[in-house]
C-alpha positions in Angstrom: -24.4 -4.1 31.0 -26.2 -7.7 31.5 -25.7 -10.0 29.1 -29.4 -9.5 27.6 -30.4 -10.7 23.9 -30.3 -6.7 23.6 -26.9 -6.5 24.7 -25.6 -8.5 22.6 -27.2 -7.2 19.1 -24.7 -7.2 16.1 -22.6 -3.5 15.2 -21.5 -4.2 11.9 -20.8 -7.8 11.5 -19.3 -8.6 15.2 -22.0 -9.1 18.4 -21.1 -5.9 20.8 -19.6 -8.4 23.6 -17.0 -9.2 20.9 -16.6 -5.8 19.3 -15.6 -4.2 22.6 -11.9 -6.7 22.9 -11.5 -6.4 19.0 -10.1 -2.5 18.7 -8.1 -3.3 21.8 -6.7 -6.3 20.3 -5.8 -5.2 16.8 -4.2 -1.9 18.6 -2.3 -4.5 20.7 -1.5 -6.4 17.6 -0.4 -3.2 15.6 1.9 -1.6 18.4 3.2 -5.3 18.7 4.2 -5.0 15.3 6.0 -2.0 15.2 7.8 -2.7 18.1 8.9 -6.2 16.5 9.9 -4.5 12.9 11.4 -1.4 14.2 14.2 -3.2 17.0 14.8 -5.9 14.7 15.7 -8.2 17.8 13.3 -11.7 18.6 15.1 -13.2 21.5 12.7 -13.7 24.7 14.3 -11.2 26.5 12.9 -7.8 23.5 10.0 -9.5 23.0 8.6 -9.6 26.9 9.9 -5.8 27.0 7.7 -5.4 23.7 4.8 -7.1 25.0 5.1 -4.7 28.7 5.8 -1.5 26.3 2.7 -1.8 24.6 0.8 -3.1 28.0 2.1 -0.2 29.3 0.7 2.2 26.3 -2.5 0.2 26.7 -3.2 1.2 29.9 -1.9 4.8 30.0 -4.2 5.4 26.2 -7.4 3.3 27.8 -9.5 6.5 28.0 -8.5 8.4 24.8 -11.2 5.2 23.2 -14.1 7.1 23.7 -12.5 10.8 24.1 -14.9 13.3 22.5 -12.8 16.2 20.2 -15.8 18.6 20.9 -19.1 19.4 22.4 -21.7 17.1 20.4 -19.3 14.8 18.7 -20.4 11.2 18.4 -18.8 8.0 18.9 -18.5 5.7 16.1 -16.9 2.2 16.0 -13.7 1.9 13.4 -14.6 -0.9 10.8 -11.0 -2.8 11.0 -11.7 -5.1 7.9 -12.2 -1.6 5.9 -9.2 -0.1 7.4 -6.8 -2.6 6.0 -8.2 -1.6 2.6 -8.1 1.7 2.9 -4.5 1.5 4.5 -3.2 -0.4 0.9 -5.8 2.0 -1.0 -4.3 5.1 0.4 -0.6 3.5 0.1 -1.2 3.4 -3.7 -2.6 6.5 -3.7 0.5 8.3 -2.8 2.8 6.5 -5.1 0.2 7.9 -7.6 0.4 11.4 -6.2 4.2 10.9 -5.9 4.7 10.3 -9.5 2.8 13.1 -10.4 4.9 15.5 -8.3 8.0 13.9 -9.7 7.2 14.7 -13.1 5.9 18.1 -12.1 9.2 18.1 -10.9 11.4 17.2 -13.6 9.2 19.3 -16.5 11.3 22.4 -16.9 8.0 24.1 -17.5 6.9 23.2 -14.2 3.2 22.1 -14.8 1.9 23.2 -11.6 -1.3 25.0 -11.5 -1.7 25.9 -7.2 -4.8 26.7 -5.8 -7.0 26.4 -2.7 -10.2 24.0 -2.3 -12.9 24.2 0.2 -15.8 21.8 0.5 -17.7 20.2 2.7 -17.6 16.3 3.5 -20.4 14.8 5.4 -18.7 12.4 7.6 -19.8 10.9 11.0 -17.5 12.6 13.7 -14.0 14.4 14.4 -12.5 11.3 14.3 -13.2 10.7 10.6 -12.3 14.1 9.5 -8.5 13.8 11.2 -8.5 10.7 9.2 -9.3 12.7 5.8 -7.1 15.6 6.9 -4.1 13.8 8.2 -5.0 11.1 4.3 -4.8 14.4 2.5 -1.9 15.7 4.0 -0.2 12.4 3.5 -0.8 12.6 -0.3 2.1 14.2 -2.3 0.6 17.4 -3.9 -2.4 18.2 -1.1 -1.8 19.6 2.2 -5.1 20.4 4.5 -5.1 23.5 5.7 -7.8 23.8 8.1 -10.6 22.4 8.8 -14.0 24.3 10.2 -17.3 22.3 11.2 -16.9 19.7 8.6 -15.5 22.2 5.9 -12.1 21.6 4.5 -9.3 24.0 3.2 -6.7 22.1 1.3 -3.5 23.6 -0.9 -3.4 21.6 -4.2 -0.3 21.9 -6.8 -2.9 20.9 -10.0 -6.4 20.0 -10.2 -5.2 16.7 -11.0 -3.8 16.6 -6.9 -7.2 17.3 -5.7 -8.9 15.1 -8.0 -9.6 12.4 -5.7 -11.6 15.0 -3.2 -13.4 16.8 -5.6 -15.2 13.6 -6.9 -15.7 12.5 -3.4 -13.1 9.1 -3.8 -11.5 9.9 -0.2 -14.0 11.6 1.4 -16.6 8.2 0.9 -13.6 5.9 1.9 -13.1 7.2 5.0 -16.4 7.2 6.2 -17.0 3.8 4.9 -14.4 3.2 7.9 -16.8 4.2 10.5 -20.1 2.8 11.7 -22.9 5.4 10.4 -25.2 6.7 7.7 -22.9 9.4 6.2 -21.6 8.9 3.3 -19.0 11.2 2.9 -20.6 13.5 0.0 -18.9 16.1 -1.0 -20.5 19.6 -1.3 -20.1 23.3 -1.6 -17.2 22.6 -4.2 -14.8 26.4 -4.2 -11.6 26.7 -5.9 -9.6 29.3 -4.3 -6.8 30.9 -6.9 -5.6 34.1 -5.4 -5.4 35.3 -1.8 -8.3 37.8 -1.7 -10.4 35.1 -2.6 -10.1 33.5 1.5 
């Protein structure tokens, strides 16, 4: 693409020219990362394996960027600035959710009230919906069962586990991540008790 006035129009608040090194760079920067915490070795010699490992990943990964999960799914640019926030909001999240479950736990009445939830979250593509799913799962008490154009089904231990999803706190946050009008509404709110009711 030239380098026209056009071409170089602002997506969210980085000029595209720039925005097309950044997720590259912070994926370099993150695999960097893991590679330095998890072999807990900074000599010359780990680190220039480190920095060819994740060269290497780079490379082999370079066309999963744009990889569309179905016919008609969009492409939409990951906001990194909200991703560190969500990564810290979703961290206390699950010590939340993990405290709950501990004191369902340790009641000897057992407090747990399971059911099913389906709804519907308007997000902007596949992408953002593994993100919910995979966030959900990730969250002591929730597990996502399956999801169906745009329509979860998630196991919940209390209504205080789903919480979260039925006002919409999640579902917004991660589409906040991606570049896009939707705002993650939640609608068509069903909670599932027994089996027959699938």
């Amino acid at each position: 693409m030239p380098d026209t006035p056009s071409s170089r129009k602002a997506v969210g608040s980085y000029p595209r020219r720039y925005r097309s090194w950044l997720a590259p760079a912070v994926q370099a920067l993150m695999l960097m990362g893991v590679w330095l915490l998890l072999s807990g070795h900074y000599d010359a010699f780990h680190i220039s394996l480190g920095v060819f490992s994740v060269g290497l990943v780079m490379v082999l990964n370079r066309g999963l960027y744009r990889v569309r999960l179905y016919p008609g799914d969009v492409h939409r640019d990951l906001q990194f600035g909200r991703l560190f926030i969500y990564v810290f909001w979703l961290a206390k999240e699950i010590v939340v959710a993990a405290l709950q479950v501990a004191r369902y736990v340790l009641d000897p009445k057992m407090p747990i009230d399971p059911s099913f939830l389906e709804f519907h979250a308007e997000l902007p593509n596949a992408s953002s919906q593994v993100v919910l799913a995979n966030s959900i799962t990730l969250t002591p008490g929730t597990l996502t069962v399956d999801i169906t154009e745009g329509v979860f089904l998630v196991h919940s231990l209390s209504d205080a586990s789903s919480a979260s999803l039925v006002e919409g706190t999640m579902p917004r946050r991660v589409a906040e991540l991606f570049e896009g009008d939707e705002s993650g509404e939640v609608t068509g709110v069903k909670i599932i008790k027994s089996a027959g009711e699938l």
